[in-house]
matplotlib code that plots the C-alpha trace (Angstrom):
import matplotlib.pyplot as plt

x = [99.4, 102.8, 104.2, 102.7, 104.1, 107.6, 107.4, 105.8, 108.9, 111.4, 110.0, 109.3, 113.5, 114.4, 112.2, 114.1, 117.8, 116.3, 114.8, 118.7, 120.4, 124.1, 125.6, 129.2, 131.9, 130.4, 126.6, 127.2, 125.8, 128.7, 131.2, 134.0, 132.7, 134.4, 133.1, 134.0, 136.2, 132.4, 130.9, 134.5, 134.5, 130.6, 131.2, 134.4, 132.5, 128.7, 131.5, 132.9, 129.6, 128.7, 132.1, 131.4, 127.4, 129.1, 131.5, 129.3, 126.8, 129.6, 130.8, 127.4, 126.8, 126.8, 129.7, 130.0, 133.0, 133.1, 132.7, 129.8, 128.0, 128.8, 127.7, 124.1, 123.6, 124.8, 123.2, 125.7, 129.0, 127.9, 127.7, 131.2, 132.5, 130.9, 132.6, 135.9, 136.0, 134.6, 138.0, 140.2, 139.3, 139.1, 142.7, 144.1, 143.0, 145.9, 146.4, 147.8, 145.9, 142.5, 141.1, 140.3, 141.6, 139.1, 139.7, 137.6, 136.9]
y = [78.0, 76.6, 80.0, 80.1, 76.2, 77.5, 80.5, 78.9, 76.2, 79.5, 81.1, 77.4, 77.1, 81.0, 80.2, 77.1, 79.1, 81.8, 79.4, 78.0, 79.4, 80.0, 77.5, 78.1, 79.5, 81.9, 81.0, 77.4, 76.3, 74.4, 77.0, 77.8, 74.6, 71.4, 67.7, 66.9, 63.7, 62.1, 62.2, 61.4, 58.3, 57.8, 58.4, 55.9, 53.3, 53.4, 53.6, 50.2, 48.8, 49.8, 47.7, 44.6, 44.8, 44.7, 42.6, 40.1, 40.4, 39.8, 36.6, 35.5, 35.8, 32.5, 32.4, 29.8, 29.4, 30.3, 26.5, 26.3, 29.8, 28.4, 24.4, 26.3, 28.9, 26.7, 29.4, 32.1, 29.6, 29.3, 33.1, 33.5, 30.8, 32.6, 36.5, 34.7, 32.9, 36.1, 38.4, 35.5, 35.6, 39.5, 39.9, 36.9, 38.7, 38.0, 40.9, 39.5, 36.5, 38.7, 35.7, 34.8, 31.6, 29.4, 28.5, 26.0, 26.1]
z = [177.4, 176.9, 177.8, 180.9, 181.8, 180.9, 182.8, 185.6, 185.9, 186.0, 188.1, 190.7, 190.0, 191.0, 194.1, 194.9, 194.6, 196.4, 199.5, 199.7, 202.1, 202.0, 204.5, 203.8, 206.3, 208.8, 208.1, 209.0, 212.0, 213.6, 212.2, 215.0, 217.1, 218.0, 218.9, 221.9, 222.9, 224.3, 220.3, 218.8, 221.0, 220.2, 216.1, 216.3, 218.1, 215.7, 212.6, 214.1, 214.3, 210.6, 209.4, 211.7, 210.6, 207.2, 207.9, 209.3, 206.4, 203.9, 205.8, 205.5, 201.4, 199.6, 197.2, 194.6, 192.0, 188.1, 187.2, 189.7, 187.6, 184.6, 185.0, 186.4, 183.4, 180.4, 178.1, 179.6, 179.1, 175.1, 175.3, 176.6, 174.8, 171.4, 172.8, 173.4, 170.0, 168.4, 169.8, 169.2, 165.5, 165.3, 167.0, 164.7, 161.6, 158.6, 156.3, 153.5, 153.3, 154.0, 155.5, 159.1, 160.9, 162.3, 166.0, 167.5, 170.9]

ax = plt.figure().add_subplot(projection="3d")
ax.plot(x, y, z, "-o")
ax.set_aspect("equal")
plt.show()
């Protein structure tokens, strides 16, 4: 039974590369054609309508500042805070002494 799964999924793949058709140089459908000036101008113009959409939809986000975040989510400030003081105190490591200095925050 599980032969006949695994066979059955090589046999659906080699069906799948066989259905694909080679699309590449000659066999492409627009090989040897050209757009004409009409659909350049039309692309240009829908591709400056994308970036002003965008633009316009950026513009209209709500941004608010670090302090802002931080003053909202206290939980995520004592998490930085406890990161920060954590690779101050790795990177401040002294070798001879073997002991860590305490940095308070």
């Amino acid at each position: 039974m599980v032969n006949q799964k695994s066979m059955d999924n090589s046999v659906s793949s080699s069906n799948v590369e066989r259905k694909k058709r080679d699309c590449s140089g000659q066999n492409n459908g627009f090989y040897g054609k050209k757009h004409t000036q009409q659909t350049k101008n039309l692309m240009s113009q829908k591709a400056k309508d994308r970036e002003a959409q965008y633009k316009k939809w950026k513009d209209s986000q709500h941004h608010i500042s670090m302090d802002e975040f931080l003053s909202n989510n206290p939980t995520v400030e004592q998490y930085i805070k406890a990161l920060v003081r954590e690779s101050i105190e790795k990177y401040i490591w002294k070798d001879q002494i073997k002991q860590r200095i305490s940095i308070p925050l």
